[in-house]
N, C-alpha and C positions, 0 to 999 in steps of 0.2 A: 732041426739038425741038418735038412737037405742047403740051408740057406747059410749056415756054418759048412759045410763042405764044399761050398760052390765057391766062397768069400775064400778060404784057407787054398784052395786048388788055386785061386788066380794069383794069390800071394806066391806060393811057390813058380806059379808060371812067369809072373815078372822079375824075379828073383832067377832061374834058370833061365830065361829066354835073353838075357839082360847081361852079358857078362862084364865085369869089370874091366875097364883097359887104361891100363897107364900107359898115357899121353907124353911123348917126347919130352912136351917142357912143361911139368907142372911144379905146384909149391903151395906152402900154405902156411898159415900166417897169423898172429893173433894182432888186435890193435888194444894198448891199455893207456891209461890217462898215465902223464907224464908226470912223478915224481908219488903217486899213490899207487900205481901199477895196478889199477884196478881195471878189469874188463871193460871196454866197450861195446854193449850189446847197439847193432843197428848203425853202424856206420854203414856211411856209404864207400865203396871200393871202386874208383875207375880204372877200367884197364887200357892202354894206348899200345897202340896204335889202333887196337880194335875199339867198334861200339859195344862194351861188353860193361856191364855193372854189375856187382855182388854185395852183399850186406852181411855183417859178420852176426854170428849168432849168439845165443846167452852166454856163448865162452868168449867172446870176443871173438871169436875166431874167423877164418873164410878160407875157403882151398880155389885154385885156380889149376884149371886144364886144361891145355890149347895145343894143337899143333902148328900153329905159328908163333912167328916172333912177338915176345911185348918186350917195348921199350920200357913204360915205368907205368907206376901204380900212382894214384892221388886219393887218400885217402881223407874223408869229408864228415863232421855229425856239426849237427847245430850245439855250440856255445863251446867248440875248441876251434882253433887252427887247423886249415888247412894240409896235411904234409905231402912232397911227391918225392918219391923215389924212383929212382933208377935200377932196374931189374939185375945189373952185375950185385948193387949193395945186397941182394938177397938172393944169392945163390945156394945157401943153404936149407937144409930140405926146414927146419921150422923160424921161424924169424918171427921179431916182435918189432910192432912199430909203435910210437908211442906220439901220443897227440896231447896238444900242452889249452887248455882249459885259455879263454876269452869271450871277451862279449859277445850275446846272442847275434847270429846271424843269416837270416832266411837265407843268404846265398847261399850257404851251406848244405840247403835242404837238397836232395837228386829226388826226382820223378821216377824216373825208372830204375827201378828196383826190379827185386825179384817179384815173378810170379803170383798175386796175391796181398801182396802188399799195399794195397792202394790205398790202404788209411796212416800206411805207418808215417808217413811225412810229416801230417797232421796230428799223431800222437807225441810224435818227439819234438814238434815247436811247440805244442802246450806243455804238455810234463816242464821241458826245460823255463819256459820264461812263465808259464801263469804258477807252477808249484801246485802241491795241494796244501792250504794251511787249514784246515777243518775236517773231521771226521762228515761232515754236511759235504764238503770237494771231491771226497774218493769218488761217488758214481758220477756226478756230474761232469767231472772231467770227459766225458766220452758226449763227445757234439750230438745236439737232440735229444739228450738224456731228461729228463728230468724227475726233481724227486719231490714228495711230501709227507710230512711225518703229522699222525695224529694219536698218538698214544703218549706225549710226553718225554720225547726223546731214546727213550731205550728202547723200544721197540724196532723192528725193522722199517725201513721209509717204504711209504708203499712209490711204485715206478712208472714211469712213462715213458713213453720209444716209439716211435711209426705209428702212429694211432690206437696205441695198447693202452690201455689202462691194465698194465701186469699185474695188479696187487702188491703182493711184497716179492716174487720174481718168477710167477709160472710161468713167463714166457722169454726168459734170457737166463742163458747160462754165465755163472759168477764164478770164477775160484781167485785161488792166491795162492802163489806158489804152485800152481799143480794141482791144487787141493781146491775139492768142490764146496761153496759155501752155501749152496742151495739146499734145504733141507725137504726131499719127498716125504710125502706123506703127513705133514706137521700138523701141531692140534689146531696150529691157527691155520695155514693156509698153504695150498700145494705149492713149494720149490719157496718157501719162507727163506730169505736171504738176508742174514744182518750179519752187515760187515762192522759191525763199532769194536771188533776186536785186533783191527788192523789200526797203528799206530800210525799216521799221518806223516808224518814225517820220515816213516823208512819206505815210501813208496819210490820204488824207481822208475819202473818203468810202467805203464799201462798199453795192453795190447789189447784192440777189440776189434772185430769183424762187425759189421749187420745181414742178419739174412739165415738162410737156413743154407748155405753153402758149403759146409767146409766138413770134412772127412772125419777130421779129428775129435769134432765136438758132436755128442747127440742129444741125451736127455733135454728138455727146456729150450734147446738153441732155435730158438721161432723168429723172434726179431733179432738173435743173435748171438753173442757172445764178449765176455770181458774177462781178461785176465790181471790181475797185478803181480808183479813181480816186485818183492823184497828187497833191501840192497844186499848183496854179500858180506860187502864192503864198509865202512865207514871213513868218509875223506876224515871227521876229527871227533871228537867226544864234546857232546854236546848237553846242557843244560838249559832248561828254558822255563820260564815262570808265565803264569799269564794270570789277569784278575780284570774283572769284567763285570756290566751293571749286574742286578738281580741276584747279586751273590754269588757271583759264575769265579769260579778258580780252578784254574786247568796248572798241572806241574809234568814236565817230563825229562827225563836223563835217559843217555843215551853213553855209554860209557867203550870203548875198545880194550880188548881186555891181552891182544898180543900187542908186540913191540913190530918196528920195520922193518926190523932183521924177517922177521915171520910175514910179515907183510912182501918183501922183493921173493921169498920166497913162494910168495901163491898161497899164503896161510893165514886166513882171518876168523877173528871168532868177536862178538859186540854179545852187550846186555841193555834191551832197554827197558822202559818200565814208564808207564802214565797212570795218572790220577786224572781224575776231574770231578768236582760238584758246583752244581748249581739249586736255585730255587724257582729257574726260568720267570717266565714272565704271568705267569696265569696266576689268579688271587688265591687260586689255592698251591700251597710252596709244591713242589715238587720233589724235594731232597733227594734229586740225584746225582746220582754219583757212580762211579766206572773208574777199574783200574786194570790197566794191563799189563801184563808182563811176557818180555818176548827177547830170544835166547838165539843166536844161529851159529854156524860154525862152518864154514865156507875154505877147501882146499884141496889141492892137488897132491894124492894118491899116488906116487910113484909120476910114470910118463906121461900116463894115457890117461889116467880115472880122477877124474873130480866130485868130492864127495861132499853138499850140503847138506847138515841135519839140523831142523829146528824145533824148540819148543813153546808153548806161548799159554798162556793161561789168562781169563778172559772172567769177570764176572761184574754184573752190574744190578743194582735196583733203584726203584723211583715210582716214584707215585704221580697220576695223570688225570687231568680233567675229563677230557673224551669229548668227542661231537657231540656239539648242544643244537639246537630246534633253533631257526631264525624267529619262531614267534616268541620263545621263552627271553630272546634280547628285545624284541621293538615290541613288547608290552612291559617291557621291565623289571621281570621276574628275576633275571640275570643279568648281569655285563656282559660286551664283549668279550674277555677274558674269565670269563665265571665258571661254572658247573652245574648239572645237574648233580651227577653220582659224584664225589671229590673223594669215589675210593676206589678207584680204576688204579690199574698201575699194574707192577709183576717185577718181576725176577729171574735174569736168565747169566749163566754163565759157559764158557766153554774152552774145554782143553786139549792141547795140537799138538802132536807130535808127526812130524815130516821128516822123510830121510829121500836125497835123490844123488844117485849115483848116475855120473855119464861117462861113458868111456869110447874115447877117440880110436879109431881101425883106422888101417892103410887106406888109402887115397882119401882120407878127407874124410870117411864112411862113419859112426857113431849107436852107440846104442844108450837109450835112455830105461834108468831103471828107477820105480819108485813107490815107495810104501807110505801110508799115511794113518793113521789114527785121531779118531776123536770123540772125547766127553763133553756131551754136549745137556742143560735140562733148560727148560721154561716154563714158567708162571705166571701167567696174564688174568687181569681181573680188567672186565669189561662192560658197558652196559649202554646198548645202541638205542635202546626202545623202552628204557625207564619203568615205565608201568603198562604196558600193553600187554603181556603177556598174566605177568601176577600183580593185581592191582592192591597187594596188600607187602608183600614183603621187595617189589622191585625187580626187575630184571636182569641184574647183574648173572654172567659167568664166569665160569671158570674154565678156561683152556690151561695142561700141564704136561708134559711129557719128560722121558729122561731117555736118551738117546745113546746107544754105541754106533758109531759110525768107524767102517777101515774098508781099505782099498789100496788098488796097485794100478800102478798105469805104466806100459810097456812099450818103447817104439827101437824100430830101427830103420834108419835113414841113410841112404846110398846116392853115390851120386855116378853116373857110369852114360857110356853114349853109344849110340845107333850111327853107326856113322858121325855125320857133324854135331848128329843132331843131342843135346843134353840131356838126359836124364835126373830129374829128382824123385826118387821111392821114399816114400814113409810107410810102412806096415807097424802098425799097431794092438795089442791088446789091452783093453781095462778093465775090471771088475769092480765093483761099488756093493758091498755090504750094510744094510741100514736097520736097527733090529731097536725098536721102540717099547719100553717099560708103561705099563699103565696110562697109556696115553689116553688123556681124560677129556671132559666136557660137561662143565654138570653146573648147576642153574645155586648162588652165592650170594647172602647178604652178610655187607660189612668184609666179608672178605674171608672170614671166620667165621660164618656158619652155611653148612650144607644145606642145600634146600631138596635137591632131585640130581643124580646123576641120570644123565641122558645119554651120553658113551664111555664106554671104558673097556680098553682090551691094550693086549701086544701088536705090533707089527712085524714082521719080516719082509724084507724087501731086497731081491736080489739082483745086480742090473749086469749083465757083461755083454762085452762087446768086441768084434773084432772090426778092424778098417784098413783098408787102402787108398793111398791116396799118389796119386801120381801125376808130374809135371813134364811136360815134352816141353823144353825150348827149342824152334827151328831152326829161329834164327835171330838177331838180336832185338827186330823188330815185333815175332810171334811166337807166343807161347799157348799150350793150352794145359787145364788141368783138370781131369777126371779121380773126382773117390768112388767110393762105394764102401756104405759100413752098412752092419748089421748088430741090431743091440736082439738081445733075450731077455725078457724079464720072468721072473719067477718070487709071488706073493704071496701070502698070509695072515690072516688076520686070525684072534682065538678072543673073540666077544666074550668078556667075561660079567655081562648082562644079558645072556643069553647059555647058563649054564657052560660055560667056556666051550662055547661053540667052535670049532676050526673051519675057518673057509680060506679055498685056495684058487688060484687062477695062475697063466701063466700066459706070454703072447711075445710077438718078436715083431720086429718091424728094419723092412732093407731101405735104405735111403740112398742113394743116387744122386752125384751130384758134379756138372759140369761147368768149367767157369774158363774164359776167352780172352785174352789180353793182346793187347796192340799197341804198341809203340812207335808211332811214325815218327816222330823224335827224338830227343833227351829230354825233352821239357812235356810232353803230352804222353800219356799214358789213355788209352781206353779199355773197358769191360764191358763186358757182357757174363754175369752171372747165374745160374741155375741152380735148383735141388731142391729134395725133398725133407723135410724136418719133421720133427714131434714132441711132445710133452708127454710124459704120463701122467695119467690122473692118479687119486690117491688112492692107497690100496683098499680101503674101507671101500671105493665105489666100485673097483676093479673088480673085487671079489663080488658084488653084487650082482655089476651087469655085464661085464668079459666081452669078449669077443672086441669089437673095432674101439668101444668106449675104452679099452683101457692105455690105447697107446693110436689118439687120434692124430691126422698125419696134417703137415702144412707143406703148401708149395709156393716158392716165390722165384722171383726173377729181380735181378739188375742191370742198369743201363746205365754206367758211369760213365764221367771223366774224370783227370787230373791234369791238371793244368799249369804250366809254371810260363806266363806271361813273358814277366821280366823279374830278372834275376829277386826282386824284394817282393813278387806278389806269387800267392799260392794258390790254387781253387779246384778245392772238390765237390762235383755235383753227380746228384745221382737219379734218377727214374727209377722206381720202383713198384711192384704186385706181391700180392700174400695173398694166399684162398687156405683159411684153417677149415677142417673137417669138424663136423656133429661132435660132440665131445658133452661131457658129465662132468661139472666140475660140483667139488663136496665141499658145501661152506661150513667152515669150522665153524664160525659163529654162533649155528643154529644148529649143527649135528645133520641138514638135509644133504640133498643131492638138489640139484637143480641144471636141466637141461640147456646149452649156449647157443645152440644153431649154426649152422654155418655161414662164415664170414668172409667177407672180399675189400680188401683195401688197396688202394693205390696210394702215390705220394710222390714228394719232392723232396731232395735234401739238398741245402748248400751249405757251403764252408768256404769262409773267403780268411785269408793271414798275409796281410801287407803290411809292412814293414815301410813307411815314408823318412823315414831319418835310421841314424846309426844307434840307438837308443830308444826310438819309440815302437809300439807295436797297435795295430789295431786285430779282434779279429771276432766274426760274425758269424753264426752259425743261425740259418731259418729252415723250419721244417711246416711241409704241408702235409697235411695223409685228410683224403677222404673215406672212412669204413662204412659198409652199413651191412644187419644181416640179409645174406642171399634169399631165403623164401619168406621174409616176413612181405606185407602189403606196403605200397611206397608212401612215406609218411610216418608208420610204423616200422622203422626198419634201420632205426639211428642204434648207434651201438651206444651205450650209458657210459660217459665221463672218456671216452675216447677223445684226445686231443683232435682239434683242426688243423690248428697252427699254435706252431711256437717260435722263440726266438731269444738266441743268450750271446753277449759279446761285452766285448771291454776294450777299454784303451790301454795299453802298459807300458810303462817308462822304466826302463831294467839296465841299470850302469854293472859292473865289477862289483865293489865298492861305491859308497855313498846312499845317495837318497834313488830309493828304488819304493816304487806304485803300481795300483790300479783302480781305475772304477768299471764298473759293469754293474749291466743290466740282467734280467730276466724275464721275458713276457711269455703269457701263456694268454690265449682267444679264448672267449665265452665258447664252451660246449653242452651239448646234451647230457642232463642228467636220467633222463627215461628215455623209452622208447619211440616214444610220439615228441620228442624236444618240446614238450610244454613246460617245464622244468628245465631251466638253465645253471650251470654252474659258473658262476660271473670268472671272469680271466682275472689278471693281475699285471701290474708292471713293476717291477722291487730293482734298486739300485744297491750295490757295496759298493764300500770302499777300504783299500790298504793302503797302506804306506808304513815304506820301513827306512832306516838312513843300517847300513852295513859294512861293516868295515871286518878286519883278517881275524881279529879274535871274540868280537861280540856283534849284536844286532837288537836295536831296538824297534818296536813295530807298535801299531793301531790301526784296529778295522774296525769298521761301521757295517753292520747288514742293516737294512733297510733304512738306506742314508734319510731320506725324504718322509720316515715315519707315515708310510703308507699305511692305512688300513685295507687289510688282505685276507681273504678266506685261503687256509694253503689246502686243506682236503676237501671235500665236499661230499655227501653222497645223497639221495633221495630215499629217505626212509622214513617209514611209516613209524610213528611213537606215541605214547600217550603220556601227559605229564598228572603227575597227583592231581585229582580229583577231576580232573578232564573226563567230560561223559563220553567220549568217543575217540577212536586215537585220528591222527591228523597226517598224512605226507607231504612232506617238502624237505627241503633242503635241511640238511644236518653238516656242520663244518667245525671244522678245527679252526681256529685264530694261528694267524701267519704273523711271527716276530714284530714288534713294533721296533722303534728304532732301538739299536742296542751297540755298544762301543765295548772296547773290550782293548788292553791291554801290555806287551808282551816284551821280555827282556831275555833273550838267549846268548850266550855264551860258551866258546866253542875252544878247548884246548887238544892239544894231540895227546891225548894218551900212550899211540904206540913207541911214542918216541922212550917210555920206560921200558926197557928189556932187560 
């Protein structure tokens, strides 16, 4: 509580010490795409005669307040025009400017931005020219990402970032909309993140940070953070078919369900809905299949309040191979594509209800309010070690859980100044509710019979949180920005293997966090980033071992730039450190606890987006991180499946209309699969390809993943198994088969719905 009254007193103290002052000449502004009047989040705003840039926010919006004169404004995003105004044309205190949709263009991108921004240049030339066309693109979009799936597609992908092997996301925070999609405490694995309930094509926009920096995010944010944003909007109603080798057929509609009339008025509401099955590519069918359904309703409340509420409902099932032994293929027993257990699989579905209110205050000032809810269950059937444990009926488990999750997140954002000098305040609260039914773990043959339940109880899991977070600009060259949050957690577990035992814990942790910007020009941006992050672990261990285990801390640092050369070439590099704390992480797997040590990683990131013609694109993303644990012996001291290097880029050819491409690659370097790197997990190099020809009312398309029919391990991990009738069990390498080559279909068609009113 002393750590909740120190964080609340400095809130009110920058709040009182801080007063509002309207500026002689201010105004403010929204920018919406021309003829859809749909928001533009993330435009760039120049202000003349000053060096002065601003970015409009998820309302489109930007306020400006100067006590000098500005001649006009130029208003800039990648894949519209240009517009500049003259400061008489907007004398009026709210004004809309609107920007008319053309060819991608890096010139478009501004460096300097506000405070913090130093990825968004970089997000908004991807989002706009590469798209997301696969539920496999959502995470990868974020440069250094990388993912791999071994349970057969429904499962979550397990993750890769800065030399992490995350699992499936205990070390990055996930949401959509606002809404957290990491699930603590889960039967598989701590901060479990599957996003296959996010419909591909209503992605707008993606915003990620790396680093443990930033005020607003806490739980999981180690290596960082991702968010995606929803459209509100729909430029037109859209249909799309797709059908693909292996049986693959994907269907999706996307339908507007007001007229334009409702649309110039700030008022939208869409339904879309997907399907997909396949039988993938492994000899034993898969029959998967996932359908979603997703509902928004997006509009302006009077003057001041905009109100998004959405609904979405999520379920899937499919049957999976699972990691097979490399001895069980090069003696012959299996194929590359084969199985041991071919009864893996599960069943998870999940349902969203989202509502966010934002309401705009005098000088530009804003309050964000929002409530979330969600039904969430899973059902994995799994079997890593075949006959090592029961050399009669199999290894197989079973992980299950039924989850209620709801939460609110609360900000208010001011903008006010010291003198010249500008102020941005965020003050924040969140609270995260997560309260798990029979979450289980118990030892399965065939899938349908019990053999041994190993855990089974309830969870309770309470996370809140207050933060500050505050931007001083001095001057157009320096800024800096200081947070400080503070989370509380409070646990429960009631073992109901254990005559329904209650155990409880509770722990909090202040996180600190300072980050440095420099702008010697308009084209160069620098940082210098700081702070403290964490994960929690899962309550099962919490309650066991308490105190620093339950909420171990990370520290990193950044050392970027951003770079805008000439006008068509873009480049972000960055220096980087992480030092995670002794930490217990609980492997659903097995129902253990198992101890990680402490960890120290450094690294390299680059990001290069050159634009050589009016039409072409190239762009390159390589990533170096060396990890190893701090107190183990040198030699033993490799962290297991931790990347060295990776590397993902493409070439793009992106017209209006017509024929529109890409190919890309993605390589990943040989890394350690143990401790001692006597085990390696081999790397990969995989090519796709798109191509689509596009014209004003339909679009035909065909992709290729793995152009060159690579043969590829996509998981890997070093595990000990024993196969029937093996007198002894064996460790090495266990993997997933990574896509062979596969082509795949697609015919979409797009008419305007709203134009029925």
């Amino acid at each position: 509580m002393k750590f909740f009254t120190l964080l609340l007193a400095l809130v009110f103290f920058s709040t009182a010490t801080f007063p509002q002052e309207g500026k002689p000449f201010s105004g403010r502004a929204t920018v919406r795409e021309a003829g859809t009047n749909i928001p533009i989040e993330g435009a760039s705003v120049r202000i003349y005669p000053l060096r002065l840039v601003t970015i409009t926010d998820e309302q489109g919006a930007f306020t400006i307040k100067s006590s000098q004169s500005i001649d006009s404004l130029a208003v800039s995003v990648i894949g519209f025009g240009t517009t500049i105004i003259g400061w008489d044309e907007l004398a009026a205190a709210d004004f809309i400017i609107t920007l008319t949709r053309q060819t991608a263009e890096l010139s478009s991108v501004i460096v300097s931005l506000s405070a913090g921004d130093q990825f968004r240049p970089i997000s908004k030339a991807d989002i706009h020219l590469r798209g997301i066309n696969n539920s496999q693109e959502v995470l990868p979009i974020v440069p250094g990402l990388f993912i791999g799936q071994h349970a057969g597609g429904g499962k979550a992908e397990q993750i890769f970032l800065r030399g992490f092997d995350i699992d499936h996301g205990t070390d990055i925070n996930i949401g959509v909309d606002g809404m957290p999609v990491n699930m603590v405490s889960h039967a598989h694995g701590q901060g479990y993140a599957d996003l296959h309930f996010v419909i591909p094509e209503l992605v707008e926009n993606v915003q990620f940070k790396k680093g443990p920096y930033h005020a607003s995010k806490g739980n999981l944010t180690t290596t960082g953070f991702v968010d995606f944003r929803t459209r509100n909007m729909l430029p037109a109603s859209t249909v799309t078919f797709e059908a693909g080798l292996f049986n693959t057929y994907r269907g999706v509609g996307m339908l507007n369900l007001l007229g334009n009339k409702s649309r110039q008025k700030n008022q939208s509401a869409y339904i879309a809905a997907e399907y997909m099955y396949t039988d993938g590519y492994f000899e034993h069918p898969q029959h998967f299949n996932r359908l979603n359904i997703f509902g928004k309703y997006y509009g302006k409340l009077g003057r001041n309040n905009t109100l998004s509420v959405s609904l979405s409902n999520f379920h899937s099932k499919w049957k999976a191979s699972g990691q097979i032994p490399e001895r069980a293929v090069n003696n012959g027993l299996i194929s590359f594509f084969g199985a041991i257990d071919p009864n893996e699989g599960g069943n998870t579905g999940r349902t969203n209800v989202n509502a966010q209110l934002t309401t705009a205050l005098r000088n530009g000032n804003y309050l964000k309010n929002q409530l979330y809810y969600t039904k969430y269950d899973f059902e994995l059937y799994s079997n890593f070690t075949f006959f090592n444990v029961d050399s009669i009926n199999g290894d197989q488990i079973k992980q299950k859980e039924i989850r209620d999750l709801a939460g609110y997140n609360g900000s208010y954002t001011s903008i006010h100044y010291i003198g010249n000098i500008k102020v941005t305040s965020e003050m924040g609260l969140t609270a995260r509710y997560d309260q798990t039914s029979n979450s289980e773990l118990s030892r399965t043959k065939n899938r349908a019979q019990l053999i041994e339940r190993l855990k089974l109880g309830d969870i309770q899991e309470l996370n809140t949180a207050v933060y500050l977070d505050e931007t001083f600009r001095f001057t157009e060259k320096f800024s800096i920005n200081a947070g400080l949050r503070f989370d509380q957690f409070n646990m429960s577990y009631r073992d109901k293997l254990d005559n329904n035992t209650l155990k409880k814990t509770s722990s909090g942790m202040l996180s600190p966090k300072l980050n440095l910007y420099y702008y010697p020009n308009t084209s160069t941006e620098i940082y210098l980033t700081a702070g403290k992050g964490f994960h929690s672990n899962d309550t099962r261990v919490a309650v066991e071992k308490g105190g620093r285990e339950t909420l171990p801390a990370a520290y990193g640092a950044d050392l970027g730039v951003v770079l805008k050369p000439a006008r068509n070439l873009l480049i972000n590099a960055a220096a980087w450190w992480l030092y995670s704390e002794q930490e217990f992480v609980y492997v659903g797997d097995e129902g253990i606890v198992e101890p990680s040590g402490e960890t120290r990683r450094l690294g390299l990131d680059l990001s290069i987006r050159y634009q050589p013609a009016a039409k072409l694109f190239i762009d390159i993303d390589a990533n170096y991180s060396r990890g190893r644990a701090v107190k183990e012996p040198k030699g033993f001291d490799f962290i297991p499946l931790a990347p060295a290097f990776t590397s993902a880029g493409g070439l793009t050819y992106k017209s209006k209309t017509g024929l529109n491409g890409s190919i890309r690659y993605r390589y990943m370097y040989d890394r350690p699969a143990n401790e001692d790197k006597s085990v390696i997990a081999k790397g990969y190099f995989i090519n796709d390809l798109v191509l689509k020809y596009s014209k004003a009312s339909y679009e035909l398309g065909v992709s290729a993943q793995n152009l060159f029919d690579v043969r590829w391990k996509e998981t890997q991990f070093d595990t000990e198994s024993r196969l029937k009738d093996e007198p002894a069990p064996v460790s090495e390498i266990h993997f997933t088969p990574g896509t062979p080559f596969f082509i795949k279909f697609s015919f979409s068609y797009f008419f305007n719905a709203s134009n029925k009113q």
